[in-house]
C-alpha positions as CSV (number, residue, x, y, z in Angstrom):
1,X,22.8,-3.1,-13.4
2,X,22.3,-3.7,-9.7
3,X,20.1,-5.7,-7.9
4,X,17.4,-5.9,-5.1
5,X,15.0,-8.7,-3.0
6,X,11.9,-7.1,-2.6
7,X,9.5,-8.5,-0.4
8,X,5.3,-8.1,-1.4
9,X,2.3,-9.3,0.1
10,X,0.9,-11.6,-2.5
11,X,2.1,-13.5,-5.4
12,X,3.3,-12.9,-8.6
13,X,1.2,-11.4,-10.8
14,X,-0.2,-8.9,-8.1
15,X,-0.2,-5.4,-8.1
16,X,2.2,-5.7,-5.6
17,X,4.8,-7.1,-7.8
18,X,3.7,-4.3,-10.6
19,X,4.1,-1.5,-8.5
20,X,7.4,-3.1,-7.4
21,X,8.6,-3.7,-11.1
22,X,7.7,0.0,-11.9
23,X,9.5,1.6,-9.4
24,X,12.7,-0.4,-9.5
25,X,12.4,-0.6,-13.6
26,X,15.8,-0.4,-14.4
27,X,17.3,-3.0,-11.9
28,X,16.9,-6.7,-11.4
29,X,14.9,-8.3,-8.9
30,X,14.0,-10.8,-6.9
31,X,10.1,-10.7,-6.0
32,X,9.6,-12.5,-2.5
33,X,6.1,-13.3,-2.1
34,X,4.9,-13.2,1.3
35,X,1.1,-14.1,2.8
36,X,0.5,-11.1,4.9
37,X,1.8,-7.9,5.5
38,X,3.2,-9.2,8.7
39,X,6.0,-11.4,6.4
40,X,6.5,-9.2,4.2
41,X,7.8,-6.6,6.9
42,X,9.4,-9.6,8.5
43,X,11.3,-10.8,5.7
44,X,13.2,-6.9,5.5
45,X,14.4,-7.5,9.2
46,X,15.4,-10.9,8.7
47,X,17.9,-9.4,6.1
48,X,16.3,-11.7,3.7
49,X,14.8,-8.4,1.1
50,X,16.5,-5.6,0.5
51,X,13.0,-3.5,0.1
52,X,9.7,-4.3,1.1
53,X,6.9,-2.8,-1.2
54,X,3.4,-2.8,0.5
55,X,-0.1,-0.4,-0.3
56,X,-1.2,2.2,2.4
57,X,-4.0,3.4,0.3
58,X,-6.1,3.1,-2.5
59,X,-8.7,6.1,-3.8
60,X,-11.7,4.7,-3.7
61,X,-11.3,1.9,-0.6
62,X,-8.8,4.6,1.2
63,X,-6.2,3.6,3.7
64,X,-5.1,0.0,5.0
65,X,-4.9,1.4,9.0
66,X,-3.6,-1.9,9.7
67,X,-0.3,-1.3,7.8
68,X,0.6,2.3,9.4
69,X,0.5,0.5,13.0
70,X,2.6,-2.2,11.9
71,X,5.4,0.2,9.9
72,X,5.7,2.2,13.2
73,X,6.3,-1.1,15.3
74,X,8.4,-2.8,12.8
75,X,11.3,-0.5,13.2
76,X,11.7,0.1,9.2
77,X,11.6,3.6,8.1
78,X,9.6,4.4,4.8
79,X,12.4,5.1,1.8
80,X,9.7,6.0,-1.2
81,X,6.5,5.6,-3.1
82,X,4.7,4.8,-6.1
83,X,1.4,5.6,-7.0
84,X,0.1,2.6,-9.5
85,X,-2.8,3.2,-11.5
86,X,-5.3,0.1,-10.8
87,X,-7.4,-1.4,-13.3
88,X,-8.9,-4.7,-12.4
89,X,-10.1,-7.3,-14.6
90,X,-12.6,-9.8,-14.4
91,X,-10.8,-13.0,-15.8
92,X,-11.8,-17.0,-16.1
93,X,-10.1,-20.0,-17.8
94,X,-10.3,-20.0,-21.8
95,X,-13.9,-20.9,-23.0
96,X,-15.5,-19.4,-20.1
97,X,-18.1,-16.4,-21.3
98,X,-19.6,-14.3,-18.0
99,X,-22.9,-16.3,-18.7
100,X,-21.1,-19.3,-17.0
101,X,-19.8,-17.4,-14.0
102,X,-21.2,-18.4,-11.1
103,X,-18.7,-17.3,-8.7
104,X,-15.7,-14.6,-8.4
105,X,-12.9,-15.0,-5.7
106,X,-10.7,-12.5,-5.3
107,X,-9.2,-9.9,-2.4
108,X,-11.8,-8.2,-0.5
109,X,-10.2,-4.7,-1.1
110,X,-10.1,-5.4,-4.9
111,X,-13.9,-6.1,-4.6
112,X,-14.3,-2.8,-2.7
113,X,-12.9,-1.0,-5.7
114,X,-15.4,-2.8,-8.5
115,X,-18.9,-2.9,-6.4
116,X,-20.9,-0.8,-9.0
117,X,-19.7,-3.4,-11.4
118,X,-20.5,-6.6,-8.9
119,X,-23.5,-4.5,-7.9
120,X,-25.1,-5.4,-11.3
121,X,-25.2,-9.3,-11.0
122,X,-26.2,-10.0,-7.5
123,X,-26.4,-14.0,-8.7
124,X,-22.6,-14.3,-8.3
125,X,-21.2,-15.4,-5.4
126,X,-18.1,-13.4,-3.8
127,X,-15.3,-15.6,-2.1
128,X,-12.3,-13.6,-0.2
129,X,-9.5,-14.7,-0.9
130,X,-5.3,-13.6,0.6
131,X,-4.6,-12.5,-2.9
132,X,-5.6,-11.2,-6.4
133,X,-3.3,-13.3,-8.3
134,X,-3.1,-15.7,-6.1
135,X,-7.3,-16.9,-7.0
136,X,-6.1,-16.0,-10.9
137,X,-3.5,-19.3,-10.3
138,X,-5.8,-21.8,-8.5
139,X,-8.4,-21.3,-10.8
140,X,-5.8,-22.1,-13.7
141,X,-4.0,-24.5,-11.8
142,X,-7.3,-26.8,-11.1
143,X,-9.5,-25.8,-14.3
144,X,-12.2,-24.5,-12.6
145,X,-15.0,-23.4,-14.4
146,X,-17.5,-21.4,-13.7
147,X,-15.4,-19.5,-11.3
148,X,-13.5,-16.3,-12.2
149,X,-11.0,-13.8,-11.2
150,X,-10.5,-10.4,-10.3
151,X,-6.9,-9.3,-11.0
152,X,-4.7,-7.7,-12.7
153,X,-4.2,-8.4,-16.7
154,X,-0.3,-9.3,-15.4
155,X,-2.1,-11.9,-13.5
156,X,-4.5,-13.3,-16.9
157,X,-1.5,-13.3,-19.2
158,X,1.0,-15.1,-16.8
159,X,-1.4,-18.3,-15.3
160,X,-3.3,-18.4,-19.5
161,X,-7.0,-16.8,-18.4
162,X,-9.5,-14.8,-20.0
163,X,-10.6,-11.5,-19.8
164,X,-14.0,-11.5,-19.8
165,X,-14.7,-8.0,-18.5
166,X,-11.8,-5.4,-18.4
167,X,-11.5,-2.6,-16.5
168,X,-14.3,-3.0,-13.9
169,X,-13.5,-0.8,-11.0
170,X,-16.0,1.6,-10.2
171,X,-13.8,4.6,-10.0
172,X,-11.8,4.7,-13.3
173,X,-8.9,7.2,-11.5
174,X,-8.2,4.2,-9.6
175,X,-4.8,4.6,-8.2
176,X,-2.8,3.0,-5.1
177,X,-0.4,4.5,-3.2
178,X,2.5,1.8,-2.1
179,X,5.1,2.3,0.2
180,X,8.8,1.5,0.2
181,X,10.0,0.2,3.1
182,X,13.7,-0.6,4.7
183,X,16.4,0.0,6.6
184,X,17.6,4.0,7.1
185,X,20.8,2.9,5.8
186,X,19.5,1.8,2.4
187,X,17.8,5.0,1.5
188,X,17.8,9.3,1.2
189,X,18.9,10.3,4.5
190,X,17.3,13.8,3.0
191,X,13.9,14.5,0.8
192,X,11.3,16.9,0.0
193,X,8.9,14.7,1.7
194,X,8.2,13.1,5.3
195,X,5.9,10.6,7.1
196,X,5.7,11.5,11.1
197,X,3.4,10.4,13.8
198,X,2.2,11.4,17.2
199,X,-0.6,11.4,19.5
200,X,-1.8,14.9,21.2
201,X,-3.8,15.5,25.1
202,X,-7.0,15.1,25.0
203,X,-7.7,18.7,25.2
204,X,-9.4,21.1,22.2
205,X,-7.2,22.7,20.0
206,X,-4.9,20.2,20.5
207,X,-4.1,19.0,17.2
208,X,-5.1,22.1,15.5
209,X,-2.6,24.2,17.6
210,X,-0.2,20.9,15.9
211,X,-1.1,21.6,12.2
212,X,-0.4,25.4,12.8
213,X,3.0,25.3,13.6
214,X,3.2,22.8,10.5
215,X,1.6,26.0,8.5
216,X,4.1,28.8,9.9
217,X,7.0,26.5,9.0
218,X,5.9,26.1,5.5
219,X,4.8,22.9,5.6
220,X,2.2,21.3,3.2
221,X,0.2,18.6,4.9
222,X,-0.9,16.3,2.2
223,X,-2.3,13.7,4.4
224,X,-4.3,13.0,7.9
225,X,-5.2,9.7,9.5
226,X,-6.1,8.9,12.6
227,X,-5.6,5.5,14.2
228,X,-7.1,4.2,17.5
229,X,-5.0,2.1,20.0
230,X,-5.4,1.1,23.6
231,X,-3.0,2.6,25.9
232,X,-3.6,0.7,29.1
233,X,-6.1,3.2,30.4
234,X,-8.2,3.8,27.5
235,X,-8.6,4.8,23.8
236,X,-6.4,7.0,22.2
237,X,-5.2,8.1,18.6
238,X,-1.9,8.5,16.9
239,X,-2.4,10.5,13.9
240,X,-0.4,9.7,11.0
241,X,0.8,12.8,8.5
242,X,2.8,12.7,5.2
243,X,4.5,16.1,5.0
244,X,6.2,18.5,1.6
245,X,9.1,20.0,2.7
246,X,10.8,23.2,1.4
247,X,14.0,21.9,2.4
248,X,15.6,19.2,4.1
249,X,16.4,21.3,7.4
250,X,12.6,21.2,8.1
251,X,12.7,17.3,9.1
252,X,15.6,18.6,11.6
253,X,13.3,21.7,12.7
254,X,10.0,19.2,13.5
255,X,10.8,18.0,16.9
256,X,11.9,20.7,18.7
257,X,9.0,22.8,17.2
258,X,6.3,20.0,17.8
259,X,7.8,18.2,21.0
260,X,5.8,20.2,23.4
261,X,2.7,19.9,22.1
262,X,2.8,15.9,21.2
263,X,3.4,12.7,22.8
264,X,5.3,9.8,20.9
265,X,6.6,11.9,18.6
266,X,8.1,9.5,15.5
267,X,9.6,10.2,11.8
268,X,8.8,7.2,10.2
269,X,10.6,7.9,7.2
270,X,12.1,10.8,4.6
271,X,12.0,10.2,1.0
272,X,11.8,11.9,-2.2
273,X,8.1,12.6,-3.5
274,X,7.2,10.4,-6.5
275,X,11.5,9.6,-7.2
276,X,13.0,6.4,-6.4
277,X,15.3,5.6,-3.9
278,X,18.2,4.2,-5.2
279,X,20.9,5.5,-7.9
280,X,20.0,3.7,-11.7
């Protein structure tokens, strides 16, 4: 049974480190828990994780834009994914009913996914915090009452907390997308299915003469995002697809067919859909 460092944003309990365990189920490893999603890119180029497992998107709160800009400048290449089915939890020390809540901490995007729940009891206070399981610990760690959790039930089991409401997210097909991310050398150099990016002229048709060449090669687009940066004189966008491939020879075909009509053209990583990365 091999091994592998994996680097998350958060601590352990998160859905980070689920996601991680599911997709590397079968192998040892060692979860590295990192503050931001800055670290935990970092701590793949240091050499110090073999893997680095961070979300891009989530189906009701949709896509952290923040982490497609800093894949692309990192240098990593996305190796695989997972899609982890969410369910959050609404969690306080032993004792505590949701009559003595008078405050929940937890991430801001795991409050996005349960507002219709939150909605309903506009007497509690909401506190941000870096990390689901992260306000799970604290709040065991200094036996606070009155205070409870959003997490995952990972989180409730490991730091001895309640559940005192489960499953609260609004949208009960709640599910994640995370990203694998490392070195080219540690993963497919082949797959069924490819992440690019580009930016086009600022002309119309532009990037709908783009996604037509895509079409006549056979390629299914399975996902769009635009994202704005300043290019010295002005705004512009890269737009950010994820790509089905018949075969692996379309990844060879996409620049020569898409160079002319785009401007920083990138393949920021070819993996196989929904398949793991390594041999188990």
């Amino acid at each position: 049974m091999s091994g592998y460092r994996i680097s998350i944003q958060g601590e352990a309990g998160s859905f980070h480190e689920v996601a991680a365990k599911q997709y590397f189920a079968g192998n040892s490893i060692e979860i590295i828990p990192c503050a931001t999603f800055d670290q935990t890119l970092a701590e793949v180029k240091k050499g110090k994780a073999d893997f680095g497992v961070m979300a891009i998107e989530n189906a009701r709160a949709g896509s952290i834009l923040y982490n497609y800009t800093i894949i692309r400048e990192s240098g990593l290449k996305i190796l695989g994914e997972h899609n982890l089915r969410v369910r959050q939890n609404l969690m306080a020390l032993p004792g505590q009913n949701f009559e003595d809540i008078k405050e929940i901490w937890s991430h801001p995007i795991a409050f996005s996914q349960c507002m219709s729940f939150l909605d309903r009891h506009p007497g509690i206070k909401l506190i941000e915090t870096e990390d689901t399981a992260g306000s799970a610990r604290i709040i065991s760690e200094r036996k606070l009452k009155g205070i409870a959790a959003i997490a995952s039930s990972r989180a409730a089991e490991m730091y001895g907390l309640k559940i005192i409401a489960p499953n609260i997210e609004t949208y009960h097909e709640n599910y994640t997308r995370f990203l694998v991310i490392g070195s080219r050398s540690k993963g497919h150099r082949t797959g069924n299915k490819a992440s690019i990016c580009f930016s086009v002229g600022h002309k119309p048709g532009s990037l709908a003469g783009v996604l037509t060449k895509l079409a006549e090669l056979n390629i299914n687009l399975t996902k769009i995002q635009s994202v704005p940066r300043l290019n010295g004189k002005g705004w512009e966008y890269l737009f950010y697809l994820d790509l089905e491939l018949p075969d692996d020879s379309m990844v060879e075909a996409i620049p020569g067919v898409l160079g002319d009509d785009t401007r920083d053209l990138e393949i920021l990583g070819i993996y196989m859909k929904n398949n793991t990365i390594y041999d188990s």
